[in-house]
C-alpha positions in Angstrom: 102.3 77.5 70.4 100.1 79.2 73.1 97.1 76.8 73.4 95.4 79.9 73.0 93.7 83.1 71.2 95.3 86.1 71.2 94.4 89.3 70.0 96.6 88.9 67.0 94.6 86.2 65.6 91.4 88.3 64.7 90.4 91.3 63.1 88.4 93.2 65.2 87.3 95.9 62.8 83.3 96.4 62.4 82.8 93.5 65.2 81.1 93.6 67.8 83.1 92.6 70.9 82.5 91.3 74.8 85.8 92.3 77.0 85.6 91.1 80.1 87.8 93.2 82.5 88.8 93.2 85.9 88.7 96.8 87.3 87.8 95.9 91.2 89.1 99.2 92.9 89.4 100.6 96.4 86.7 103.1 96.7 86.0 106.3 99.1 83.2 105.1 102.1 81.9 108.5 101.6 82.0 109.4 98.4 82.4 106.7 96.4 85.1 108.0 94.2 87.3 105.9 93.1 90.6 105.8 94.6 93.5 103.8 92.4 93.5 103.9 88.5 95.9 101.4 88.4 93.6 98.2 87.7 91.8 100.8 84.6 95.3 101.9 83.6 95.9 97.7 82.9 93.7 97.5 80.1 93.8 100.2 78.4 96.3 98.8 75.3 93.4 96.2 74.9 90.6 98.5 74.8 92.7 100.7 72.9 93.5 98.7 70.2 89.4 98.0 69.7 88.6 101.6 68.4 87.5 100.5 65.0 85.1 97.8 67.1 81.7 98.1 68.8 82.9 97.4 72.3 80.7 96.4 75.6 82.9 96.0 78.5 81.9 93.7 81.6 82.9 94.4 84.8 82.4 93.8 88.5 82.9 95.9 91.8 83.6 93.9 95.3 80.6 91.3 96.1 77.6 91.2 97.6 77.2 92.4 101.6 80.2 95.0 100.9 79.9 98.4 101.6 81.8 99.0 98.1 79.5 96.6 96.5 78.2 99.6 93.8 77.1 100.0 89.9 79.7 101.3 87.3 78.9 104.7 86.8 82.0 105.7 88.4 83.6 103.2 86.5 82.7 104.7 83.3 83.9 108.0 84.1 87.5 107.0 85.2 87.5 104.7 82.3 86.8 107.9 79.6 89.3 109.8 81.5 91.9 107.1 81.1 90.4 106.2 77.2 89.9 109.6 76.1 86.6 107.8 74.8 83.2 108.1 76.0 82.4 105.2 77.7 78.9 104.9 78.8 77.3 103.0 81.3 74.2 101.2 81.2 72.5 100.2 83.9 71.5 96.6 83.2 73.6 93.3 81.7 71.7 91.3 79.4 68.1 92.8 79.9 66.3 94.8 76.5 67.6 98.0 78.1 71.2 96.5 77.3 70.2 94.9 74.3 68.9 97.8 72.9 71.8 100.3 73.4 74.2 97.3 72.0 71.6 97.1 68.8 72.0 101.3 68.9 75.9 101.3 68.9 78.4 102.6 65.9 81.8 101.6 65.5 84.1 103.1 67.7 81.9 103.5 71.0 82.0 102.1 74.3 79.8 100.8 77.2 79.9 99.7 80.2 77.1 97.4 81.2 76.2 97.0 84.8 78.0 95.0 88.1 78.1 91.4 87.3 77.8 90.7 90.2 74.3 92.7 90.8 73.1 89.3 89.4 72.6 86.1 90.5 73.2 84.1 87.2 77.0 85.2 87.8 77.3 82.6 90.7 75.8 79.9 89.1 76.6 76.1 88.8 79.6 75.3 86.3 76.8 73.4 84.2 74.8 75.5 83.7 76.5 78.8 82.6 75.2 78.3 79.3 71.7 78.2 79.9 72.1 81.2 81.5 70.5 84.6 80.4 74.0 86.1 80.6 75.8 84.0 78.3 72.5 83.2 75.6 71.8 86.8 75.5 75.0 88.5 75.2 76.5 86.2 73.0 73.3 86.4 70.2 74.8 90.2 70.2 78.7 89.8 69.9 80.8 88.1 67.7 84.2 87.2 70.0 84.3 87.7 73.5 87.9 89.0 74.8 88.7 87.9 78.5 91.7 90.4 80.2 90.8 90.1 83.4 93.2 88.2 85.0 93.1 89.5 88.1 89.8 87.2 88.3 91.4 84.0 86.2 90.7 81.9 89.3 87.2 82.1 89.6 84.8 80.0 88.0 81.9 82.5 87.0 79.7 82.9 84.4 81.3 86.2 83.0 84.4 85.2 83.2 84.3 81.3 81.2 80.3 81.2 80.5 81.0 82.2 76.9 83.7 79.5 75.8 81.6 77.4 73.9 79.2 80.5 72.3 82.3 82.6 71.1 86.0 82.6 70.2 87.5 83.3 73.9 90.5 85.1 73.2 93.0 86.4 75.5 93.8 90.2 76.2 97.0 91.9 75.7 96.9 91.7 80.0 96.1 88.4 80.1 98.5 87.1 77.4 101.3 89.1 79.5 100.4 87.5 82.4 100.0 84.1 81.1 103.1 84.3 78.8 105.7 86.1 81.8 104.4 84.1 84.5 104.9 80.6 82.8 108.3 81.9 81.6 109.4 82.2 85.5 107.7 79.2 85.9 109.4 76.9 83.8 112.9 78.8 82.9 115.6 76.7 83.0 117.8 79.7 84.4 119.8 79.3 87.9 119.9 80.2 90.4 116.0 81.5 90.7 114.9 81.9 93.5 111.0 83.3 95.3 111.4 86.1 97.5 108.1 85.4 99.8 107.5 87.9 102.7 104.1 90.0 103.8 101.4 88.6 106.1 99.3 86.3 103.6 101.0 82.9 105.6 98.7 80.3 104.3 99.0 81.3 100.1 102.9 82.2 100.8 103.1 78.5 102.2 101.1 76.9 99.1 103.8 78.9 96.8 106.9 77.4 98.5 105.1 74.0 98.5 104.7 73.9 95.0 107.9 75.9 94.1 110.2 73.5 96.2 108.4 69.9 95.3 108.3 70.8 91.8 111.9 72.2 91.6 110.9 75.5 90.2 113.1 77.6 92.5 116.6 76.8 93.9 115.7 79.1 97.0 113.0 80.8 99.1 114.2 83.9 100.7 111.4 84.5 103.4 110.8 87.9 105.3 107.5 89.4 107.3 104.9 87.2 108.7 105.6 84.2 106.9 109.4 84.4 108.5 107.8 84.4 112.5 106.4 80.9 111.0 109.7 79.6 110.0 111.6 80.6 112.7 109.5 79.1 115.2 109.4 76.0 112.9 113.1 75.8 113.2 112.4 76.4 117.5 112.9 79.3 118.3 110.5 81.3 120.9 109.6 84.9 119.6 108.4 86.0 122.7 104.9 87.4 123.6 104.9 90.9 121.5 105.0 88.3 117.7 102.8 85.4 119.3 100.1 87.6 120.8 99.5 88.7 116.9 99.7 85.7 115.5 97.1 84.2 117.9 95.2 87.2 116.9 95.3 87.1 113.4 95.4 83.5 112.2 92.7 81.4 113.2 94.8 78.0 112.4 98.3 79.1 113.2 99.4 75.6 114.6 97.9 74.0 110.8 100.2 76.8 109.1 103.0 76.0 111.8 103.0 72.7 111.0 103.2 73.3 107.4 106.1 75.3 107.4 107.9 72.5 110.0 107.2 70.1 107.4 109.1 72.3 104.7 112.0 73.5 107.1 112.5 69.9 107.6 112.2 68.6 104.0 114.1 71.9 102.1 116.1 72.8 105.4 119.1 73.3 102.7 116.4 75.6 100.4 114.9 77.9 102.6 116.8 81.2 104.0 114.9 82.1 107.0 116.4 85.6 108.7 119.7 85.5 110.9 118.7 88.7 112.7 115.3 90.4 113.1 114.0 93.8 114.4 111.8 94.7 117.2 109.9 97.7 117.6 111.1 99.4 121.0 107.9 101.8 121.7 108.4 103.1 118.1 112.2 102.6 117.4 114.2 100.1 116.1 115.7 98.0 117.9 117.6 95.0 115.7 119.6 91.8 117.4 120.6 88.4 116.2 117.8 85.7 116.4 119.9 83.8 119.4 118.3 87.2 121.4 114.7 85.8 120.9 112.5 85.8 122.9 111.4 89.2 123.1 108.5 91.3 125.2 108.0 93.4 121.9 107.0 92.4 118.3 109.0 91.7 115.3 108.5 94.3 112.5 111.7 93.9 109.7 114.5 91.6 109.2 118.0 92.6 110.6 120.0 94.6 108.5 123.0 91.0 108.0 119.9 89.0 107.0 119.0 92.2 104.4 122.2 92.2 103.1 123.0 88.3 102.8 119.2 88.3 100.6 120.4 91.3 98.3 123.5 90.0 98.0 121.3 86.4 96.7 119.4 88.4 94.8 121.7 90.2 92.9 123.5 87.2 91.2 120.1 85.5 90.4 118.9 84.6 87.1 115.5 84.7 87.6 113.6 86.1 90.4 109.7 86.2 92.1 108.9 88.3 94.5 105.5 88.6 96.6 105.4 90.3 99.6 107.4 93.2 101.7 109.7 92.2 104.6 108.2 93.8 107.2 106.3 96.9 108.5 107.5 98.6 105.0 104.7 101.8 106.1 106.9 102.7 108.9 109.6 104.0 108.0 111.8 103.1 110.9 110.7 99.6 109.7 111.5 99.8 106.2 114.9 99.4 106.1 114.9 95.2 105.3 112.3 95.7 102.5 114.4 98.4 101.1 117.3 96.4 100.8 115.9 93.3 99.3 114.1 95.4 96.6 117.5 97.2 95.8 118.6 93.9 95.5 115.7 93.2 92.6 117.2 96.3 91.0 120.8 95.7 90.9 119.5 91.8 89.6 120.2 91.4 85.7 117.8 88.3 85.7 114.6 87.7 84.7 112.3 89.7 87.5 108.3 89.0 88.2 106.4 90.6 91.1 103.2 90.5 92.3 101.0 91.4 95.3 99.1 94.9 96.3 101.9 95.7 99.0 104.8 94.6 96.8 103.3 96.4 94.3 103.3 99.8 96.6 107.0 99.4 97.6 108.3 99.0 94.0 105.7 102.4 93.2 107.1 104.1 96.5 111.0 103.2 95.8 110.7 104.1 92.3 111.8 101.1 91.0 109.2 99.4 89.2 110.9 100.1 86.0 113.6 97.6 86.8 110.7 95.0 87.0 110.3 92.8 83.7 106.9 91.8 84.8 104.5 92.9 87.5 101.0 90.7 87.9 97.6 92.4 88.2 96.8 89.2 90.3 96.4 88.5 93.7 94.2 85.3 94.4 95.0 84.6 90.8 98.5 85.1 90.7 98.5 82.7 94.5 96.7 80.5 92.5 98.8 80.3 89.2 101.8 80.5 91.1 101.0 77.2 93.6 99.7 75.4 90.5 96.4 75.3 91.7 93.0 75.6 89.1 93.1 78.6 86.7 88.9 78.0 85.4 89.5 81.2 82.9 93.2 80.2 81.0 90.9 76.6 80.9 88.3 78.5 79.1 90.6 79.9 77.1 92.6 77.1 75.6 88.9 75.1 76.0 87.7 77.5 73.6 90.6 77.7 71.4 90.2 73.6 70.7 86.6 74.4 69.7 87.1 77.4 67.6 90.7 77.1 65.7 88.3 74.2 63.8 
């Protein structure tokens, strides 16, 4: 038993429905096109499955002081494109211009009501979501409120859980997947599983090993890019001033997040696979040698080639396998070669396979091989989050709601 609604338990037909999306995409400074579907192509079994319904879609773009901070005209049009459905927007959330075009609607039609985040109420205090115009109004006009955004399942905002007292909250065929994969991972019983962690995002890479290695939710952590230069200077070694000058540069508490991964080298020493060999970049070529070479004048951008094949080799005979994060400068191609590896690795795997992360994401695209994927999150923040056990405020709402409503 999930804990929670799913799309399954309703009939949707002749209702009017709430779906609360998450469709935050990278957008042209000039023109303001939009300029990745893949977020819009995410939802589109939910929304598709809701043709018989009156549907009003919410939806926010970036925040507030951001240059991509816009309404969801554009929105609308990539979402008809990707529907083959009008889908109109309406410039206004809960106001009588909303209202009225909700009142107006037949089955089978779509809007899109404005940025979420165009208003205030969205931010409000966890009390007082209810009380809000958001939630009171919109709620008097649907009768179950869908949430698939999951991409946003770590915020605590009044679109997003506002309605879980009001309505039936019921889980999206996205946010079911998500819920239902990444909890699999999380609590197989499968071994050996093992989290391949790598990119540049050091301070959620080091929650996830914390919380996979206290809990015993992985038997290893394989670690490549950024979040390697941690552990190998937590296990001593000097990288030389090419890796340290960035570092400096870039993280604003390195010795907090240097400490931290000292304090898991020395506790999981036996756990964590930290890289036997790295690469440098020579003015623009690769240049690899064992770690006993550090320090070096130039910056590390990949893990050596033995270290690539020792982790594919790992990988390969796993049962069950995360991965979030490239191991290196995956863009440059001369630096591409340890990322390529590893993720050959997740294809030649038989096990259970989740991945997650905007960059791991583009390799698995770029490498052609995100079919050999079981599961790959929408989430970032939220997938961090879910991943490191930390507060979920929207699968709370959900199963909150669920407890209220299967009364």
């Amino acid at each position: 038993m999930k804990g929670y609604f799913t799309m399954d338990d309703f009939d949707f037909k002749g209702k009017t429905v709430l779906v609360r999306v998450d469709i935050n995409s990278p957008v042209d400074p000039i023109s303001g096109a939009i300029l990745d579907y893949s977020r819009f192509e995410a939802h589109r079994q939910t929304l598709m499955e809701l043709t018989n319904s009156k549907v009003i879609i919410l939806a926010h773009q970036s925040r507030p002081g951001k240059r991509d901070f816009l309404c969801m005209r554009p929105h609308s049009n990539v979402l008809t494109k990707i529907l083959g459905k009008r889908v109109k927007y309406v410039p206004d959330l809960f106001g009588d211009i909303a209202l009225s075009e909700i009142d107006r609607m037949e089955n089978g039609e779509y809007i899109i009501l404005e940025n979420t985040r165009f208003y205030s109420e969205e931010y409000c205090l966890k009390k007082d979501f209810e009380s809000t115009h958001i939630v009171e109004n919109l709620s008097g006009a649907a009768d179950y409120f869908i949430n698939d955004a999951f991409a946003a399942a770590h915020r605590a905002q009044t679109t997003l859980v506002g309605f879980k007292n009001k309505l039936p909250m019921i889980a999206g065929r996205l946010m079911d997947r998500e819920i239902t994969n990444l909890t699999r991972f999380m609590t197989a019983d499968e071994h050996p599983k093992i989290a391949i962690i790598g990119g540049a995002k050091v301070d959620d890479s080091l929650k996830v090993a914390e919380s996979f290695l206290s809990k015993g939710i992985v038997d290893r952590i394989l670690v490549g890019g950024v979040v390697a230069h941690f552990f190998l200077m937590a296990a001593g070694y000097d990288l030389g001033e090419g890796s340290l000058n960035f570092m400096k540069k870039e993280y604003e508490f390195m010795d907090n997040l240097l400490s931290t991964a000292k304090k898991l080298l020395d506790k999981y020493s036996d756990k964590i696979e930290i890289p036997t060999d790295i690469v440098i970049n020579a003015n623009g070529k690769r240049k690899g040698m064992p770690i006993s070479e550090l320090p070096q004048k130039e910056p590390i951008y990949d893990i050596g080639l033995d270290t690539a094949i020792k982790y594919r080799s790992i990988i390969r005979d796993a049962k069950a396998v995360v991965v979030n994060g490239p191991m290196g400068v995956f863009e440059l191609p001369e630096f591409a070669v340890g990322t390529v590896e590893v993720f050959k690795g997740l294809a030649e795997c038989r096990g259970f396979k989740v991945a997650g992360g905007g960059h791991t994401i583009a390799v698995l695209e770029k490498l052609g091989l995100s079919r050999y994927i079981d599961h790959i999150s929408t989430g970032g923040g939220s997938l961090i989050t879910f991943l490191s056990g930390g507060n979920m405020p929207v699968i709370d709402a959900l199963k909150h709601s669920y407890r209220i409503f299967s009364k």
